[in-house]
Each structure stands twice: as C-alpha cells, then as structure tokens.
C-alpha positions in Angstrom: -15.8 -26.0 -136.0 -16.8 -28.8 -133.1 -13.8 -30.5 -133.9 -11.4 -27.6 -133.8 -12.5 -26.5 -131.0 -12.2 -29.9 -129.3 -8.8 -30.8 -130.8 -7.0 -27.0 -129.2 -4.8 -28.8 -127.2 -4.5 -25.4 -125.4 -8.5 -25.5 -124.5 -8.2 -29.6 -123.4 -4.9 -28.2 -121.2 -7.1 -25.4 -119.8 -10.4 -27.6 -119.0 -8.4 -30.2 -117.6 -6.1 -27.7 -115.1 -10.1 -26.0 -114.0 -11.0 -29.9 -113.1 -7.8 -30.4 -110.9 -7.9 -27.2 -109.4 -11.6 -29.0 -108.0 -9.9 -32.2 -107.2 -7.4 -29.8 -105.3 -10.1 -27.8 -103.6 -11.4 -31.3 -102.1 -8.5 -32.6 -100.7 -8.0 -29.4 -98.9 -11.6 -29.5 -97.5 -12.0 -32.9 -96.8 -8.4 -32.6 -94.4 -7.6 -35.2 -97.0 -4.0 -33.3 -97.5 -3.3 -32.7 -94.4 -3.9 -36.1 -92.9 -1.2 -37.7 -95.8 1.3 -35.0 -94.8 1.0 -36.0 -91.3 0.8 -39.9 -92.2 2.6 -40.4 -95.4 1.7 -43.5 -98.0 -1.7 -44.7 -96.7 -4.4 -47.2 -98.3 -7.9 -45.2 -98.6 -9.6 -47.6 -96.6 -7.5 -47.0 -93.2 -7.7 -43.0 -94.4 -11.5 -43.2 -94.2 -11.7 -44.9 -90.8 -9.2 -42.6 -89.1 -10.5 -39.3 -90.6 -14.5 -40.9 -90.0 -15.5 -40.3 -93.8 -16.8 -42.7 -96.6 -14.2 -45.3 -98.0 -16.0 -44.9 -101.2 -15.8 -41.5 -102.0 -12.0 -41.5 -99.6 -11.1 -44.1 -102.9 -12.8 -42.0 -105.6 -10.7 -39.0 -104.5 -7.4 -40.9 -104.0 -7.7 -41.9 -107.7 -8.4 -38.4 -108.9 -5.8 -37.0 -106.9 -3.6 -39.3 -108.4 -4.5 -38.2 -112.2 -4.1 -34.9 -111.6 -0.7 -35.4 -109.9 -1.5 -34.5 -106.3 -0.7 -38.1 -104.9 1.5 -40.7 -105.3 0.5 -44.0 -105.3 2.1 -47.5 -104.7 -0.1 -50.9 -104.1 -3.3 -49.6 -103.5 -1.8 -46.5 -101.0 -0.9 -43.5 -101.3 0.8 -40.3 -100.4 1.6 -36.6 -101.1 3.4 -36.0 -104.5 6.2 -33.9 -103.7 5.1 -31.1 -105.2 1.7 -30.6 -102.7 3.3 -31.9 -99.8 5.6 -30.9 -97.2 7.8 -28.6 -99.4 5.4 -26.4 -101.6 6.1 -24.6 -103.6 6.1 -20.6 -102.3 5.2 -19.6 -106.0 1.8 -19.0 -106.7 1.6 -21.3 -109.5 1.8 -24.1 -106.6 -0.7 -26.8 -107.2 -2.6 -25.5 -103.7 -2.5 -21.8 -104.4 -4.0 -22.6 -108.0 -7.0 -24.7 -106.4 -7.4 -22.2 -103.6 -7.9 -19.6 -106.2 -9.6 -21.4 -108.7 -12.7 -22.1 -106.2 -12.7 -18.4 -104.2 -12.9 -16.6 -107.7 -15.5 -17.8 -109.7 -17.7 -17.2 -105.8 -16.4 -14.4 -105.3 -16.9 -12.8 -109.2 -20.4 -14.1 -109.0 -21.0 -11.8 -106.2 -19.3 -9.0 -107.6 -21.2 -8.7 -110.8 -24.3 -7.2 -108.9 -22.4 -4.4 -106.6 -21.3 -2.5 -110.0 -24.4 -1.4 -110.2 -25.8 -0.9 -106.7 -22.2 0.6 -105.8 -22.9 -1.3 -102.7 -19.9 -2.6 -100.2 -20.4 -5.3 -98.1 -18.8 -6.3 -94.9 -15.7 -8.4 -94.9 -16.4 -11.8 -96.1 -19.8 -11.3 -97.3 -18.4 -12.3 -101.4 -17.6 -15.7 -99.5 -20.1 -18.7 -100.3 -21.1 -19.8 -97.4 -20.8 -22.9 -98.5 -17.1 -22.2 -98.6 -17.0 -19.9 -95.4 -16.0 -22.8 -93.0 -12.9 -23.8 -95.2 -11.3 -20.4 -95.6 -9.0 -20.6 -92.7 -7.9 -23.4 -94.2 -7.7 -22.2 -97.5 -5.4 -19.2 -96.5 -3.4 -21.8 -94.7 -2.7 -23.7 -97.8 -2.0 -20.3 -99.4 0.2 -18.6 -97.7 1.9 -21.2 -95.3 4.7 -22.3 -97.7 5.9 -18.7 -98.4 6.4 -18.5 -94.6 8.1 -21.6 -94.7 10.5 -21.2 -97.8 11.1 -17.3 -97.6 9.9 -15.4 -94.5 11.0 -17.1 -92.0 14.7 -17.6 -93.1 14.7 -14.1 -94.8 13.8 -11.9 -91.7 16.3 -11.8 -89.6 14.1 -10.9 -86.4 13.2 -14.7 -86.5 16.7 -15.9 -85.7 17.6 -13.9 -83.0 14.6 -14.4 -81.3 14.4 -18.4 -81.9 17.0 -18.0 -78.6 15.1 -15.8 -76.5 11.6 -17.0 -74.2 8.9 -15.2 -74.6 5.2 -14.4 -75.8 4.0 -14.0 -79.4 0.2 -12.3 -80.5 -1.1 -13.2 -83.4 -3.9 -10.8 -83.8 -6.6 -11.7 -86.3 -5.5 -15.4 -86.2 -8.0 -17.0 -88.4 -7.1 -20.8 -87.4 -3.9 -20.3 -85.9 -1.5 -21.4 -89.0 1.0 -19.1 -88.4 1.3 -20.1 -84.8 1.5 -22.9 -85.4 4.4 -22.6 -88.1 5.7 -20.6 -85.8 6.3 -22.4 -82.1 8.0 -25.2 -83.6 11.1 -23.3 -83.7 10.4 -20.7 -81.1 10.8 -23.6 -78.2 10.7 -21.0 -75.7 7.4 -19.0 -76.4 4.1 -19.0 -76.1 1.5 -18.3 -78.8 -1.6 -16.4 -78.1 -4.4 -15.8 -80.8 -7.0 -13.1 -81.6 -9.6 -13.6 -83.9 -13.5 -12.9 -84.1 -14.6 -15.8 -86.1 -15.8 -18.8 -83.8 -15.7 -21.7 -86.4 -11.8 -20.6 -87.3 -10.7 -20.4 -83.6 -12.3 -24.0 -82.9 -10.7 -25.7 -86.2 -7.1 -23.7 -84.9 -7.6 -25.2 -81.2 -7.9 -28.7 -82.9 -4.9 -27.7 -85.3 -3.2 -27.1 -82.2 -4.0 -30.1 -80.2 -2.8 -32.8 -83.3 0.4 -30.7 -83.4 1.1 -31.0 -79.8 1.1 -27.5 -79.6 -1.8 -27.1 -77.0 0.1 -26.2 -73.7 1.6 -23.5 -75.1 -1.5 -22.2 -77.7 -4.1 -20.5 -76.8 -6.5 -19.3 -79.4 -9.8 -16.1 -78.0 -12.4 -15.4 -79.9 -12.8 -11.4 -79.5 -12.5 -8.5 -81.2 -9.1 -7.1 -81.8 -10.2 -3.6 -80.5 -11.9 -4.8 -77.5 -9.0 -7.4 -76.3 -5.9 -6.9 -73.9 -3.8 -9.2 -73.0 -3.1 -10.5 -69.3 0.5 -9.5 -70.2 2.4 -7.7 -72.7 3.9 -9.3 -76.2 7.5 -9.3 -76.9 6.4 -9.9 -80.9 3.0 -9.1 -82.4 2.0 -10.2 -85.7 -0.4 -9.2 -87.7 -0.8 -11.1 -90.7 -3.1 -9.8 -93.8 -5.3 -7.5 -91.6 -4.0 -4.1 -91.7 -5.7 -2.8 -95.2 -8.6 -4.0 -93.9 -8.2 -1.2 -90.6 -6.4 0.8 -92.6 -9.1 4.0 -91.9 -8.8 3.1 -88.4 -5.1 2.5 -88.3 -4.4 5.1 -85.7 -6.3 3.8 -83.3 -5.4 0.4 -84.0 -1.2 1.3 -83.7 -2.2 3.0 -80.5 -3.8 -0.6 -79.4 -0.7 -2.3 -80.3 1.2 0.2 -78.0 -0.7 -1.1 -75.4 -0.2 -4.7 -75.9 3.3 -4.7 -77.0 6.3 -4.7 -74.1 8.8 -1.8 -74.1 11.1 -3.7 -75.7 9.0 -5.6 -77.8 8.1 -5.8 -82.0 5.2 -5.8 -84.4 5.1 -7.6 -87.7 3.2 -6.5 -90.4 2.6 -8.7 -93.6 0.8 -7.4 -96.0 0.1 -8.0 -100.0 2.3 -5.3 -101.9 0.4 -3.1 -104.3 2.7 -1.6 -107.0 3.6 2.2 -106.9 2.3 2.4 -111.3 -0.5 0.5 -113.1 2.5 -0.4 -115.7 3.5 -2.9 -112.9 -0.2 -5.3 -112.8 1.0 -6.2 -115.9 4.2 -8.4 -114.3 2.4 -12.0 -114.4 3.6 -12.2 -110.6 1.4 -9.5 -109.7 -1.8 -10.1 -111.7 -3.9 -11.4 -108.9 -3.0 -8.8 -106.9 -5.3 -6.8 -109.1 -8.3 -9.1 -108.7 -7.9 -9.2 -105.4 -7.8 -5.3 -105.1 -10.9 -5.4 -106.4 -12.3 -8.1 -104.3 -10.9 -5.7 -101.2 -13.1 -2.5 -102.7 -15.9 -4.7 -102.4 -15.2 -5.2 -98.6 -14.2 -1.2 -97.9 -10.7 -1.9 -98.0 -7.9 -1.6 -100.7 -4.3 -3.0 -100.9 -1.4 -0.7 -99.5 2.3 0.2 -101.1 4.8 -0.3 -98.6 5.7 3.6 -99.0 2.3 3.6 -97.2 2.7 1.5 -94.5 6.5 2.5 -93.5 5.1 5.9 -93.2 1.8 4.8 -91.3 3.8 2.4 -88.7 6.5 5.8 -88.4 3.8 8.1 -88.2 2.6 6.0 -84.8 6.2 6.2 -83.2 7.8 3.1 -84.7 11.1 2.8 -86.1 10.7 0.1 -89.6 12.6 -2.3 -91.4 11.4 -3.5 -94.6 11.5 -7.1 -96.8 9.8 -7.9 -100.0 9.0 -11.4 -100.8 7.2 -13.8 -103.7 8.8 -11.2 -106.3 7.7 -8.2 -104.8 3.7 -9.0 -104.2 4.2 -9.4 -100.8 6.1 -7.4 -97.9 7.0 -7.9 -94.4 7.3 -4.5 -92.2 9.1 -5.2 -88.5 8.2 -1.4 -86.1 10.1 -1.5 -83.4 9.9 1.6 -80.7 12.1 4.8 -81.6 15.2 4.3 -79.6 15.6 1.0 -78.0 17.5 -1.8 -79.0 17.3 -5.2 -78.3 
C-alpha cells in the first residue's frame, strides 16, 4: 500500500505544488521577488549584499526558486521566470496567488476550527499568524496587483480620461500603498494620498514609495478612515477591498466620502463578487470565494453581490457604473454624484 501511495503521480504532483507554494511564500517575504523585478538577472551573492541578508540562505533560495520554476538562471545569476515576473498572470492559478493562498489558509483554518464552537468573531485580522501579520500588505500586493495591471486598469474607462486630467487621488484603507503606486505611474499629473490604520503597512508603503521614486507626490497617514479629512477634496477615491468589512456602517461611511470627495469628483469601489445562487461556488473560478466568505464571518463581515452594492452606493446619492473582472469573482463599482458630468 506504501508503494501505491508513493508511486500516485497525482499525490507526488500535489506534495510537490504545497512545497513550491513555500518556496513562493519566501521569495515574497524576503523582498527576494521584488528586488529581481526591479534588477533583473543577478548572482545571489550581490543580491544578499544589496538587500543586507545571508548569501547562504540568498543561494539556498535562488536554487529552490529555480526548481520550482520561479527563476531563471544563467551562470550562477538569476532572474524572474516570466511567469512571476513583471507580467503575471491575473488568473488566480498564478504562481504568486497560489503561494499567497497556500500559506494564509492552512493559518487561517487553524484558527477557525476553534470559533465553531465558541461562535466567537474576532476583529479583523485576528485569524492572521502573527508571524505572517507584517507580510500581508505584501501578500495582497502580490495578489491582486496584476489583475489591476492586466484588466482593471485598461477595462475601466474612468482611468483613461482621467490619465489627462491633474488632480488628487485617496486611497482609503491603503494597506502599503500598492495601488498607488500602480497607479501614479500613469496618472503624471496627480497626487496620491493614503489612509490606513496599520503602522507597520504605512511604513513598508512609504519605503515602496521612495524606491519607486514616487515620494514627492505620495503621501501615506496612519489614521482611522472615520476620523480623517483631508486638507482638500479628492477628485477620485478608491476604496479597494474594504467596504464588506463597513458594510453595517456603510451609511455613515458614504456620507464620509461625501465629505471628502470634490463636487465633481468619483469613488471606486472594488470588491470580491459573491454569486447571486449557491449553484454558482461550484464554477472553479469562484471556489475561494467561498473560503474566504467564511474567513470574512469570522471577522463580522461577509462578501457582497454587486446587486448590493449598486443599490447601497444609489441609496447614498450616487449615480453607478458597473464592471466585472477575473470571470466574474471580482467587480469594480465607479458612483459618481446624481447629475453632473465631467
């Protein structure tokens, strides 16, 4: 029976998928990744000395990464395999998205398996490891970035026109600034400001900025979203993967954006899409959304159709426009006031 089991190529395939889903997780903490896209084909001992890590375990990595067909590699350097590097893959079977999820689920299910009993619902971010905790800005970032990349930003039309315009753009609930940071590249014109509470996020998005060259015109609070106003009022406000969790409090939270918005100006909503029937968990593009639905209970919060959302953001005096994305599982909602054009 040993040998069966050890000869299922299916099992060996699956084992060794878990084991490079770890490699991935490590290049994404160590800023491993992200110092290769930035620097292309590099020997590991000139990676250790600029990052300030140990050329051992800099080479030890570089050789796994290679195996599991993260890196490239060419006389004793290497480099981003095309797949993980500067055009990823949207889809969540991406080799990042897969090692993202492969090390926040097995935390987070451990954490889980108590609350069915107690009922209890901790605070957002309490099923985290803290172990993990200071990577998870990161981790979204490797998540989610290339769907803005490949599909958001080309498919909403909002982004064109105002790629011509100067302005100022909010980011509230920020984590470290990614989307900023995707985003002022081809907004020459604006300025970036973001909101978020955590202090470890805001200073890993300020150093972000700074390598990017994005400093002058980035500026990253720690606050509360409730509690901050702005010195001046936000042509475009985005709010990326926040409102289910203020969902309860949504009316005061559209009435905030009121407030920091301009007369003219828009908000952005993007938000995982939660299927109107069951039936539809069952499409392998919207599996996770089901484990992480769960993972949202946990928090007190729960994933939102976009029949809910168009009618919350109309409900607060907005006029919507709608676009789906990544096969449906995720949706972008512009509100713009009732009335006025641009």
């Amino acid at each position: 029976m040993f040998s069966l089991i050890v000869g299922d190529e299916s099992i060996v395939a699956g084992r060794e998928q878990g084991v490079g889903a770890v490699v991935g997780f490590l290049g994404i903490a160590t800023g491993i990744f992200d110092f290769l896209r930035r620097s292309g084909m590099v020997a590991p001992e000139e990676i250790a000395g600029r990052m300030g890590l140990d050329a051992g375990y800099v080479r030890g990595f570089c050789e796994a990464g290679f195996a599991f067909g993260y890196l490239e590699e060419e006389g004793g350097r290497y480099c981003l395999a095309p797949e993980s590097g500067g055009r990823r893959r949207a889809a969540e079977g991406s080799f990042l998205a897969a090692a993202v999820d492969a090390v926040l689920g097995p935390s987070v299910a451990l954490r889980l398996v108590p609350l069915f009993r107690t009922g209890y619902r901790p605070e957002p971010g309490a099923l985290i490891d803290p172990e993990i905790l200071p990577w998870f800005g990161r981790f979204l970032e490797e998540k989610h970035s290339s769907l803005f990349e490949e599909e958001i930003f080309s498919g909403v039309p909002l982004f064109v026109e105002l790629a011509q315009r100067e302005g100022v753009v909010l980011d509230l609930g920020c984590g470290n600034g990614w989307l900023l940071r995707r985003l002022l590249p081809r907004f020459p014109g604006w300025r970036g400001i973001g909101i978020d509470r955590e202090a470890g996020r805001i200073a890993q998005g300020r150093q972000a900025a700074e390598t990017a060259g994005l400093s002058e015109r980035m500026e990253l609070v720690e606050a509360d979203l409730f509690s901050w106003s702005s010195p001046e009022p936000a042509q475009l406000i985005l709010v990326s993967r926040v409102l289910h969790h203020l969902w309860p409090a949504r009316n005061r939270f559209f009435a905030h954006l009121e407030r920091l918005a301009r007369e003219d100006g828009t908000i952005l909503l993007w938000e995982p899409c939660w299927p109107e029937t069951v039936a539809s968990l069952r499409d392998p593009a919207r599996r996770n959304l089901a484990f992480q639905n769960l993972h949202e209970y946990a928090q007190g919060a729960r994933l939102l159709t976009s029949a809910e959302v168009i009618a919350g953001v109309e409900e607060a005096g907005w006029k919507t426009s709608v676009y789906g994305f990544a096969g449906g599982t995720e949706m972008v909602v512009l509100g713009s006031r009732k009335g006025r054009g641009w």
